[in-house]
C-alpha positions as CSV (number, residue, x, y, z in Angstrom):
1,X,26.2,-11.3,-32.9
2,X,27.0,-7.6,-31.8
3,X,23.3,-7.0,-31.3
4,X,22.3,-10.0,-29.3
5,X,25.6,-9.1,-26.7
6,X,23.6,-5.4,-26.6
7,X,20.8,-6.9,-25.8
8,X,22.2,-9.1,-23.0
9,X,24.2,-6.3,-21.6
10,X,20.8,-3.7,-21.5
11,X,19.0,-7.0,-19.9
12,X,21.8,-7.3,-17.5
13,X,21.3,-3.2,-16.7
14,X,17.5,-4.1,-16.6
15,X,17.8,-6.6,-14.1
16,X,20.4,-4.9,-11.9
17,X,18.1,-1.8,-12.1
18,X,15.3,-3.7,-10.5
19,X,17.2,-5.4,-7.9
20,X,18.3,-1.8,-6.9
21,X,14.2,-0.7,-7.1
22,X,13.2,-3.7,-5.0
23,X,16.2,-2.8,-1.9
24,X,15.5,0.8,-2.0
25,X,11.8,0.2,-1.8
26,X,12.3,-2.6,1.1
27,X,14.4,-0.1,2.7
28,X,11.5,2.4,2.2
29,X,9.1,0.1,3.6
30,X,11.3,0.3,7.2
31,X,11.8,3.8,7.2
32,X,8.0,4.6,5.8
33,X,7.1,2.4,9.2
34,X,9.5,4.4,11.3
35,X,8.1,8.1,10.3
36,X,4.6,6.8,10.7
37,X,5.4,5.5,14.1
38,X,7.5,9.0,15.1
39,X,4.6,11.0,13.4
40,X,1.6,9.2,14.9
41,X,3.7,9.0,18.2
42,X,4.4,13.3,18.4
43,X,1.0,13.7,17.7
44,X,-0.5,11.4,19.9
45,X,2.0,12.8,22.8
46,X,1.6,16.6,22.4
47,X,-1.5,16.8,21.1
48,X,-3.6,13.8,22.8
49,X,-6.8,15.7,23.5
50,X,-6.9,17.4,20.0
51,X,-6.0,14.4,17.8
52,X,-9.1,12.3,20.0
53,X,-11.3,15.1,18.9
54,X,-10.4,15.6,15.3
55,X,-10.6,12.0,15.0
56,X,-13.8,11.1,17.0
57,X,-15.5,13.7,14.7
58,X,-14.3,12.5,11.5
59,X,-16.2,9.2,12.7
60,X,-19.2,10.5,13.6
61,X,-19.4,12.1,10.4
62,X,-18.3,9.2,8.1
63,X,-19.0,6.0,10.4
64,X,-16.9,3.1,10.1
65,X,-18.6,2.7,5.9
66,X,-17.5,5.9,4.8
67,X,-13.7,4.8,6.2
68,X,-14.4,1.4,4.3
69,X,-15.4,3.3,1.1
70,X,-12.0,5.8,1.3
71,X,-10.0,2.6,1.3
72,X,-12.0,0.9,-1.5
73,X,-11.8,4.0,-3.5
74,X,-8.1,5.1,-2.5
75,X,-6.1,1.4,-3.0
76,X,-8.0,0.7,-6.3
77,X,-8.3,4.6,-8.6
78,X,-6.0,6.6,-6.2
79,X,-2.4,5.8,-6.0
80,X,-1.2,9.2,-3.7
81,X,-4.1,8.8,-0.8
82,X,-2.0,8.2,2.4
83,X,-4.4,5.0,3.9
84,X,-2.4,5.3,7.1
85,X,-5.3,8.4,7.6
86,X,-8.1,5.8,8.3
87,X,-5.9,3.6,10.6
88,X,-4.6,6.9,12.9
89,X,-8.5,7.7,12.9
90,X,-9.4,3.8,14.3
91,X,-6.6,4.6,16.5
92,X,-7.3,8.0,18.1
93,X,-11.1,7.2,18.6
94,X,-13.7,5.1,20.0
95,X,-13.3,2.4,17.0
96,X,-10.0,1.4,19.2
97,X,-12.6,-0.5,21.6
98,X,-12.7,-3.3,18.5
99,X,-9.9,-2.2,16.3
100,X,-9.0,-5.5,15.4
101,X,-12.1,-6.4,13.7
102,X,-11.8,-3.0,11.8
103,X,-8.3,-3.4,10.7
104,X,-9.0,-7.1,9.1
105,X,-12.0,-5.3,7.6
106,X,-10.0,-2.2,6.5
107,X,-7.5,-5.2,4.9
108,X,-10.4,-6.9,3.3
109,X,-11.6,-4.4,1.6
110,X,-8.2,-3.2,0.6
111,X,-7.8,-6.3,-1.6
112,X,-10.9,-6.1,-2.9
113,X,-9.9,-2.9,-4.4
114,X,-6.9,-4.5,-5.5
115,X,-9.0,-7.0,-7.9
116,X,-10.8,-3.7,-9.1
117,X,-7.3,-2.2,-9.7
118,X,-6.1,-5.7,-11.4
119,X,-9.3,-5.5,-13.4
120,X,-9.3,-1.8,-14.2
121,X,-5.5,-3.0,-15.6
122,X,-6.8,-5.7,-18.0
123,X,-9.7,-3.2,-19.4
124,X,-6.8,-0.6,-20.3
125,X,-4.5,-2.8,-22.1
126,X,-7.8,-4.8,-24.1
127,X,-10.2,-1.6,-24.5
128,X,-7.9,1.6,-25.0
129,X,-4.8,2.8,-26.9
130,X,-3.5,3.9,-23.1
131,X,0.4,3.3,-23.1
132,X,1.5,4.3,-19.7
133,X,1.7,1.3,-17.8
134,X,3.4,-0.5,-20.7
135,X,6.4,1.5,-20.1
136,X,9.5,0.5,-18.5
137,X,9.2,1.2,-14.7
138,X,10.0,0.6,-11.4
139,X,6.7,-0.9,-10.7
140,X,6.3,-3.1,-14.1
141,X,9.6,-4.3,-13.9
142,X,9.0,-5.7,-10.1
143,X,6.1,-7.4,-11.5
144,X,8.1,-8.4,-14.5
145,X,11.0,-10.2,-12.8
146,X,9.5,-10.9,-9.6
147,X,5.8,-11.8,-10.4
148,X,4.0,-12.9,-7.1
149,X,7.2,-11.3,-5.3
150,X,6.7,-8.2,-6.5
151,X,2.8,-7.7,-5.8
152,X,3.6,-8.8,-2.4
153,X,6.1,-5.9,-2.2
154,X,3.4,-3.7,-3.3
155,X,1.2,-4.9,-0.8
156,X,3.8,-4.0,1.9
157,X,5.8,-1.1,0.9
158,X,4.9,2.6,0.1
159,X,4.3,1.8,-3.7
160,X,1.1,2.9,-4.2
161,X,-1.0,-0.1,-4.2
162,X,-3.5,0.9,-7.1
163,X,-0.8,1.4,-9.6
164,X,0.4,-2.1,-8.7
165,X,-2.7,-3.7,-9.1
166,X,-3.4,-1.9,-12.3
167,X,0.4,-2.8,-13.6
168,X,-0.8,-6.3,-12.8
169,X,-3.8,-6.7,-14.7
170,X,-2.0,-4.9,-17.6
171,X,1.2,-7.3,-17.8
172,X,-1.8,-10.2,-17.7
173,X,-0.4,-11.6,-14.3
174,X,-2.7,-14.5,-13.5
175,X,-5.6,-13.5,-11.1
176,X,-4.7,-16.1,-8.4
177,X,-1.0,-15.5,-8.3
178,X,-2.2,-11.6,-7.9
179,X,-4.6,-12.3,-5.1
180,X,-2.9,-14.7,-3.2
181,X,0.2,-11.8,-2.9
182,X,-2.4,-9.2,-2.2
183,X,-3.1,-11.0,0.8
184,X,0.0,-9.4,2.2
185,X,-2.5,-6.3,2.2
186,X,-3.9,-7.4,6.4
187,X,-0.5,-7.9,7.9
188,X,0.6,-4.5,6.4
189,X,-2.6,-2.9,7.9
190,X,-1.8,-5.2,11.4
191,X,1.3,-4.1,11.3
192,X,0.8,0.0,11.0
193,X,-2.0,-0.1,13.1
194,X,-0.1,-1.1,16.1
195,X,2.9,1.1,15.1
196,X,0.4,4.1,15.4
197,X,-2.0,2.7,18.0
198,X,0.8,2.2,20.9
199,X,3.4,5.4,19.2
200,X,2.3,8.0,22.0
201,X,2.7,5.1,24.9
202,X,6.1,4.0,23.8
203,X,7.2,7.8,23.7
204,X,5.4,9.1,26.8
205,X,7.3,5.5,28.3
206,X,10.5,7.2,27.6
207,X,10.3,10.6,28.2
């Protein structure tokens, strides 16, 4: 009897623990919008002529594909890359003429890497000995409790989005319930975009 009352009172801890994980990173997701916007904002106020430049070259030395690519390759094998990057350079240079088009592409494609992640997740629990992502934390348990929730939250907070989609595919979360939450992926991008797109105007408004 004792050890089945242990065992409610850790799954009791577990499940608090998580509740606490998905506040804290809801809460993140607010602030992670407001430093982007303040961030994106400064720069775009003080340094208007320079950030245009920087910016305008990075996309005449990339093009729009090599942005698509960094995405592809950052939300499905990287999970530090700050993706914000390629929406301050759509912002900040000529791409702004059509940047809604880019922006549902740059979503787009960031799902796509999310079935490579969710895939790259099912070959490491089948094919290899590799233990990480079986552990208990804050990501897996999300996905644990919260299933399609907690993808969703992935898709919109600062966890990294790769090591959600991998978690995914590792705890065998079915592909549709994964890709219908990683939909969640284009209003996140929207959303970003026009807190960095119209940061500078809101400030140089003000002050």
């Amino acid at each position: 009897m004792q050890p089945n009352i242990n065992s409610e009172i850790k799954k009791n801890e577990a499940d608090k623990s998580t509740d606490k994980s998905l506040k804290k990173y809801l809460i993140g997701a607010f602030i992670s919008l407001i430093i982007v916007f303040s961030i994106a904002g400064f720069l775009g106020f003080v340094y208007k002529e320079g950030i245009a430049e920087i910016t305008e070259w990075i996309t005449n030395k990339t093009g729009f594909i090599g942005l698509v690519m960094i995405i592809l390759i950052a939300d499905s094998l990287i999970p530090a890359f700050p993706t914000d990057i390629i929406l301050l350079i759509i912002a900040k240079s000529s791409l702004n003429s059509n940047w809604g088009i880019y922006v549902l592409i740059i979503g787009i494609t960031s799902i796509i890497a999310g079935m490579i992640g969710w895939n790259i997740g099912t070959w490491i629990r089948e094919k290899t000995n590799f233990k990480l992502l079986s552990k208990q934390n804050e990501s897996s348990n999300l996905l644990k409790k919260y299933g399609f929730l907690g993808v969703t939250v992935g898709a919109l907070t600062p966890i990294p989005f790769s090591l959600t989609c991998w978690t995914a595919g590792f705890l065998k979360m079915p592909f549709r319930t994964f890709l219908l939450a990683s939909f969640f992926r284009i209003p996140r991008y929207f959303i970003y975009f026009i807190a960095i797109n119209y940061s500078d105007r809101m400030i140089d408004f003000f002050f």
